[in-house]
Kinemage of the C-alpha trace (Angstrom):
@kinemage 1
@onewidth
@group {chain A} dominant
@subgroup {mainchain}
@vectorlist {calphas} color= white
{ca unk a 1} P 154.021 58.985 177.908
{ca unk a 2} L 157.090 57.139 176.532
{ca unk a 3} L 158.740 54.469 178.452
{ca unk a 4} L 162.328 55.083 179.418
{ca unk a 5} L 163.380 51.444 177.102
{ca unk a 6} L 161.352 53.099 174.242
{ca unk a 7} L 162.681 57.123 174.259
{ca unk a 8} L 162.008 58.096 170.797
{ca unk a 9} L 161.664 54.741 169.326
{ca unk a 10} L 165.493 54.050 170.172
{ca unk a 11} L 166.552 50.804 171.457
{ca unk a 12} L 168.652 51.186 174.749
{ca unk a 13} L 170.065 49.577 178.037
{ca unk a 14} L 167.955 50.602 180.582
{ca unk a 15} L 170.210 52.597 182.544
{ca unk a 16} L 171.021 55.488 179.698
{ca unk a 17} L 167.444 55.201 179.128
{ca unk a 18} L 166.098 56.078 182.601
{ca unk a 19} L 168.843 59.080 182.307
{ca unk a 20} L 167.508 60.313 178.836
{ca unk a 21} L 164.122 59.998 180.398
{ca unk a 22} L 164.796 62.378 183.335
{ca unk a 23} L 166.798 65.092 181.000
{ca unk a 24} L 163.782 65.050 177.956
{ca unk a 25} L 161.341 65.060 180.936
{ca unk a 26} L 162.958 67.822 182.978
{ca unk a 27} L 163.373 70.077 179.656
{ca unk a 28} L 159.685 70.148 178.939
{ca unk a 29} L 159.032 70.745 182.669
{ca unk a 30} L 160.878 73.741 182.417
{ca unk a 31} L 159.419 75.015 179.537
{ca unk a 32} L 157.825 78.485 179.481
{ca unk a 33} L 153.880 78.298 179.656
{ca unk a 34} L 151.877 79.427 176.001
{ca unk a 35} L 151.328 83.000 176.325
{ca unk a 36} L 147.310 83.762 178.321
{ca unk a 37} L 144.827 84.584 175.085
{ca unk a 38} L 142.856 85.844 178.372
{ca unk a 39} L 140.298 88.713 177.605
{ca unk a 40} L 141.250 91.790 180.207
{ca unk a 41} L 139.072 92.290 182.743
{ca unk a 42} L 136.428 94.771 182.863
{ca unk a 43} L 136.097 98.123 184.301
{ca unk a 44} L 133.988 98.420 187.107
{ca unk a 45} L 131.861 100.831 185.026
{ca unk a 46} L 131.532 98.088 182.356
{ca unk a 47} L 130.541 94.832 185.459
{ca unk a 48} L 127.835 97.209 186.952
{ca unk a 49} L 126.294 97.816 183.583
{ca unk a 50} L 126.188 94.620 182.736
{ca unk a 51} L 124.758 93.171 186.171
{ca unk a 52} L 122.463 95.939 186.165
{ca unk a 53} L 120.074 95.160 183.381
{ca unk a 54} L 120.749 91.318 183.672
{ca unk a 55} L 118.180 89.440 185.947
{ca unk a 56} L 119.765 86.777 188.276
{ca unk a 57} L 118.689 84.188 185.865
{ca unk a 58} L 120.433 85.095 183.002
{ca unk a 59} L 123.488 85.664 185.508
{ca unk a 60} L 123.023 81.536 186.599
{ca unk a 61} L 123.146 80.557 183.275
{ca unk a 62} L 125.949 82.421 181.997
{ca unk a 63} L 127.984 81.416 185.004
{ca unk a 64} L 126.791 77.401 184.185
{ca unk a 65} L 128.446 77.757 180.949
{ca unk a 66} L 131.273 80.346 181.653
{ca unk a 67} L 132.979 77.947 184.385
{ca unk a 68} L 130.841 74.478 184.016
{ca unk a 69} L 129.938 75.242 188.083
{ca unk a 70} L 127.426 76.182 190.003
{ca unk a 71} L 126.901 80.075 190.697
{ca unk a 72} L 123.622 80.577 192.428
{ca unk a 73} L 122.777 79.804 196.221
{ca unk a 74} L 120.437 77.639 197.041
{ca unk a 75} L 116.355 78.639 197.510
{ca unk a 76} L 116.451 79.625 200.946
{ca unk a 77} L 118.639 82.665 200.252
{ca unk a 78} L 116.138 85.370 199.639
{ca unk a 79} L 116.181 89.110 200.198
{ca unk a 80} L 114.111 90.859 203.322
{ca unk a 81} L 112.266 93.227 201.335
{ca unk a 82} L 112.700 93.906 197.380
{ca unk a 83} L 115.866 94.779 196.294
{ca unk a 84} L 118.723 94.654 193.949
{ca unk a 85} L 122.327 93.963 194.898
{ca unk a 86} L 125.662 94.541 192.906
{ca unk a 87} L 129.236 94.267 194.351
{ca unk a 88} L 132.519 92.805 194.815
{ca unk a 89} L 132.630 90.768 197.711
{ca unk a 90} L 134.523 90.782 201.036
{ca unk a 91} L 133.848 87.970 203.328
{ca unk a 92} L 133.623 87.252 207.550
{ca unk a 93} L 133.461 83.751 209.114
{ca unk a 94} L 131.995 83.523 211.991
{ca unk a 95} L 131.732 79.879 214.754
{ca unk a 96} L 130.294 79.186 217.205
{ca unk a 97} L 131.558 80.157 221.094
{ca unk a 98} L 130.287 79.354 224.579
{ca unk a 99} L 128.618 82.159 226.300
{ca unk a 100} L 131.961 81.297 229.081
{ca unk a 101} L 134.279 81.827 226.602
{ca unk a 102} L 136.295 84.726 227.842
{ca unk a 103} L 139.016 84.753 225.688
{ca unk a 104} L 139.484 88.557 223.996
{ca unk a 105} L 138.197 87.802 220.098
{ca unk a 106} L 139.416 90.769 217.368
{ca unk a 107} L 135.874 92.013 216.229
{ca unk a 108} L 136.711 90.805 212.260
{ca unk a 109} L 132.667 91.492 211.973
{ca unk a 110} L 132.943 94.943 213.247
{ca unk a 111} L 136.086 95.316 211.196
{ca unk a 112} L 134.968 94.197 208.442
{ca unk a 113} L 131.845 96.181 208.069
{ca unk a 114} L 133.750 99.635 209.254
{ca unk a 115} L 137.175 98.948 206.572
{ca unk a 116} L 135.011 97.508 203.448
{ca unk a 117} L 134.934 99.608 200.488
{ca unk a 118} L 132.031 101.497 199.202
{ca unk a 119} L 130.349 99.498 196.722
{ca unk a 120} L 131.282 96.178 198.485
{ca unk a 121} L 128.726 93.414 199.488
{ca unk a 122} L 129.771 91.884 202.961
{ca unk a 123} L 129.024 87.937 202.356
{ca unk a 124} L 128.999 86.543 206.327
{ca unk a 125} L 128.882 82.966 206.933
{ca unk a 126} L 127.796 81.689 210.459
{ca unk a 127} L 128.405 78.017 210.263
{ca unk a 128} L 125.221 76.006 211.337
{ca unk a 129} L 123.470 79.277 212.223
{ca unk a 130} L 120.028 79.670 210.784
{ca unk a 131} L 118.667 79.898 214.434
{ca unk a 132} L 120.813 83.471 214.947
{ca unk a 133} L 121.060 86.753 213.081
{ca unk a 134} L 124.352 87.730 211.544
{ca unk a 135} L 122.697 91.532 210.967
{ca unk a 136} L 120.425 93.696 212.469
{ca unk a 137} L 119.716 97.553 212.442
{ca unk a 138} L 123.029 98.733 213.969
{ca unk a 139} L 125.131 96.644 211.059
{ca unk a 140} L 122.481 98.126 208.524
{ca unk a 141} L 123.003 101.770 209.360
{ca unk a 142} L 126.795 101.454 209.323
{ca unk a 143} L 126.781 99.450 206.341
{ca unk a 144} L 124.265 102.092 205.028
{ca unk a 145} L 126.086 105.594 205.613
{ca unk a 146} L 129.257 103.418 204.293
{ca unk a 147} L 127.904 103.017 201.355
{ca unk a 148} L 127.978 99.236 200.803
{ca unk a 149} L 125.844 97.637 198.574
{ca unk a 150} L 124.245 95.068 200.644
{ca unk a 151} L 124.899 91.812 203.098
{ca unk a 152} L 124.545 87.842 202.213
{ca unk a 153} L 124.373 86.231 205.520
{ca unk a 154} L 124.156 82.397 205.274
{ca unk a 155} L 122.136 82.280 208.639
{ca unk a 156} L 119.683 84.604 209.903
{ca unk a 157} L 118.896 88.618 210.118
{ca unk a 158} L 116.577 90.542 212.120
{ca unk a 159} L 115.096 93.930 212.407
{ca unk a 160} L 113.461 93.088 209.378
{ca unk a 161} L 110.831 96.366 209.169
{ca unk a 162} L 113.985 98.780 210.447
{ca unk a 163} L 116.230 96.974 207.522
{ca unk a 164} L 113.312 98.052 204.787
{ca unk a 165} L 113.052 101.688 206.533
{ca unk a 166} L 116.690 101.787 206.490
{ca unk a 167} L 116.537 100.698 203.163
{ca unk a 168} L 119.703 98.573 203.523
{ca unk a 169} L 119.788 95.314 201.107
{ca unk a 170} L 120.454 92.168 202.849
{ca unk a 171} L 119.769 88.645 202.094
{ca unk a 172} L 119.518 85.693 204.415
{ca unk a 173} L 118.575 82.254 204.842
{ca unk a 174} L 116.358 82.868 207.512
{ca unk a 175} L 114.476 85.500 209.991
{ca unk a 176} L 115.025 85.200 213.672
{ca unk a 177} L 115.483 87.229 216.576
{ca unk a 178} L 118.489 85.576 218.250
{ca unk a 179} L 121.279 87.976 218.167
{ca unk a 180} L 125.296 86.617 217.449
{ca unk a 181} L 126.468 88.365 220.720
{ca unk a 182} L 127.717 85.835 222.867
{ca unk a 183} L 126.693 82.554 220.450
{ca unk a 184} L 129.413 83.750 217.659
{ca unk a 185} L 132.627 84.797 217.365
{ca unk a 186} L 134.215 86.422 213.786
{ca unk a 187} L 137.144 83.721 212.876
{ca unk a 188} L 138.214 85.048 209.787
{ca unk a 189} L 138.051 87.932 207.102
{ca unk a 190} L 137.909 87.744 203.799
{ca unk a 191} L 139.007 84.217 203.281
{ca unk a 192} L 137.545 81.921 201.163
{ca unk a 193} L 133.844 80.603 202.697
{ca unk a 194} L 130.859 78.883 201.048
{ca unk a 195} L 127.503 80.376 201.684
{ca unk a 196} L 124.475 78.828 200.468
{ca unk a 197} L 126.326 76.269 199.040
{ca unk a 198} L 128.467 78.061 196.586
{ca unk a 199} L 132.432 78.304 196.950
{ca unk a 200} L 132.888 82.687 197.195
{ca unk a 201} L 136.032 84.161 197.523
{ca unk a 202} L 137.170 87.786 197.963
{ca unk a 203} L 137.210 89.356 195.062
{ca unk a 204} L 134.111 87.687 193.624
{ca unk a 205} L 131.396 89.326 192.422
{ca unk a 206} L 127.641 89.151 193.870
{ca unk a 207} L 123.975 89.966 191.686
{ca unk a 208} L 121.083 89.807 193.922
{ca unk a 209} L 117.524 90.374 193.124
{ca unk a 210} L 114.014 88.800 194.316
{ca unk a 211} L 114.633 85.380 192.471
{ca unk a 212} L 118.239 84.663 194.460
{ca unk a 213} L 121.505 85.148 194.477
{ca unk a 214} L 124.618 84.651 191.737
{ca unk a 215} L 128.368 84.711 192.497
{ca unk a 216} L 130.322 85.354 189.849
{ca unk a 217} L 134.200 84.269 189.570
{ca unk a 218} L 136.025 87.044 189.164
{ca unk a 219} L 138.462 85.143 186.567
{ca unk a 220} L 135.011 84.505 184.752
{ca unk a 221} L 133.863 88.480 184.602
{ca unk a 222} L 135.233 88.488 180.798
{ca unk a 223} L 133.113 85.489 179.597
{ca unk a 224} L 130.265 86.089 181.509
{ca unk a 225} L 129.691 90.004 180.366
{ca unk a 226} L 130.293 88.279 176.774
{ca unk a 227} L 127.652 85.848 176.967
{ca unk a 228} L 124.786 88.273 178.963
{ca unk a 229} L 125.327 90.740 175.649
{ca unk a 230} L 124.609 87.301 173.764
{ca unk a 231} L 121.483 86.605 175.516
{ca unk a 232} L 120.185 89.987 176.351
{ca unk a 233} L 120.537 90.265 171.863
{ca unk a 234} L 118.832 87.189 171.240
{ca unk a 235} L 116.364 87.495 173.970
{ca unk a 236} L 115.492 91.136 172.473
{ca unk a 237} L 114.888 89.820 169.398
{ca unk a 238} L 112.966 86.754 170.742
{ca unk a 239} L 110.225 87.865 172.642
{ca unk a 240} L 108.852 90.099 169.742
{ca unk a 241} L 108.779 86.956 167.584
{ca unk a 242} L 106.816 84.452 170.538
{ca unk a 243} L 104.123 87.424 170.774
{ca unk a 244} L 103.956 87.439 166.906
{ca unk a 245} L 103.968 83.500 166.463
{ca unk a 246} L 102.832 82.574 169.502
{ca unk a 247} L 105.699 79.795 169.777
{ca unk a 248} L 108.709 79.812 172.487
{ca unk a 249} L 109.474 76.749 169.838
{ca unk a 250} L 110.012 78.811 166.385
{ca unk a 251} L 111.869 81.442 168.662
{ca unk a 252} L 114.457 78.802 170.291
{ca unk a 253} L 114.818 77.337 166.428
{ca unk a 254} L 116.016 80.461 165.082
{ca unk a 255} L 117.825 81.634 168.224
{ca unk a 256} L 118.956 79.027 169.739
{ca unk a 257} L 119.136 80.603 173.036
{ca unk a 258} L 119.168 77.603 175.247
């Protein structure tokens, strides 16, 4: 940036300097910002294609390059029988209380779970709570006949055989009987949280299969559809090649897929 003494290479007493300074300065400030080359974002229709024949890995990776961060929680997020998950996300905090706490908490859990859109993946974050289940088979059957698309609960869930008969999604970072009543209280809904170590916001998108689970920005939808159809073509066109050549090697040279 220019010095005040030096404003477009003009020599000048400091005081009409610093006053050319602040108008130049102020103009640009007010400039309008270049017009968004932004791809539009895609229809639902287009997002649960996409999601639906991509694997979780392929997701991770075209997250990593799409934003430069991080997308996929960490190893001990895994689902409690096999499943797939695809949704938008809407999100519950929930802290810890003392068992004397009498004060009259809003149920945001119960809210949450009985106002969330079909199609929606609840994403429930009980801080420091691996020892206590943020779903059993009461939340599963409402969730169910809702028609929501599954549960991410960074701590634990129980009523793991009626989950798989109710076949109700859910992943979790652990399996424990404890239940939330009386440990937890709901704190927030959908605000911003981190679960399994990934920033999620509402809005967000969630793919879940037996490998882990991706968030997805939803400013990055447009890029990362792009690059999946990128990597589902050259994968397609890969894997008949390694069985012919025997070589991941002449595959990635003509490829180029990672």
């Amino acid at each position: 940036m220019m010095s005040p003494r030096s404003l477009a290479g003009v020599s000048l007493t400091w005081p009409l300097a610093a006053v050319l300074w602040l108008v130049v300065t102020s103009a640009r400030a007010q400039q309008p910002p270049a017009a968004s080359s932004a791809e539009p974002t895609p229809s639902t229709a287009e997002i649960m294609d996409a999601f639906t024949k991509a694997s979780t890995g392929n997701v991770a990776d075209a997250v990593d390059e799409a934003t430069g961060v991080r997308g996929f929680m960490g190893r001990d997020m895994k689902p409690v029988f096999k499943a797939k998950m695809i949704g938008p996300v809407v999100t519950v905090l929930m802290q810890r209380a003392l068992r004397t706490d009498k004060r009259d908490w809003p149920n945001l859990q119960i809210q949450t779970l009985d106002e969330a859109p079909p199609g929606s993946v609840i994403v429930e974050v009980l801080e420091d709570g691996l020892d206590t289940a943020g779903v059993g088979n009461l939340m599963a059957t409402t969730a169910k006949v809702r028609g929501l698309a599954g549960m991410v609960i960074d701590g634990g869930a129980r009523d793991i055989e009626e989950l798989e008969e109710i076949g109700f999604p859910v992943w979790s970072r652990s399996q424990v009987p404890a239940t939330s009543v009386g440990r937890y209280v709901p704190v927030a809904k959908n605000v911003p949280v981190t679960c399994g170590g990934v920033a999620v916001r509402p809005g967000d998108w969630i793919v879940g299969d037996m490998t882990g689970v991706v968030v997805v920005p939803r400013a990055a939808l447009p890029q990362v559809l792009k690059l999946l159809r990128q990597y589902d073509d050259k994968e397609t066109k890969m894997i008949p090649l390694i069985k012919e050549t025997k070589s991941m090697g002449k595959a990635l040279q003509i490829y180029n897929r990672y």
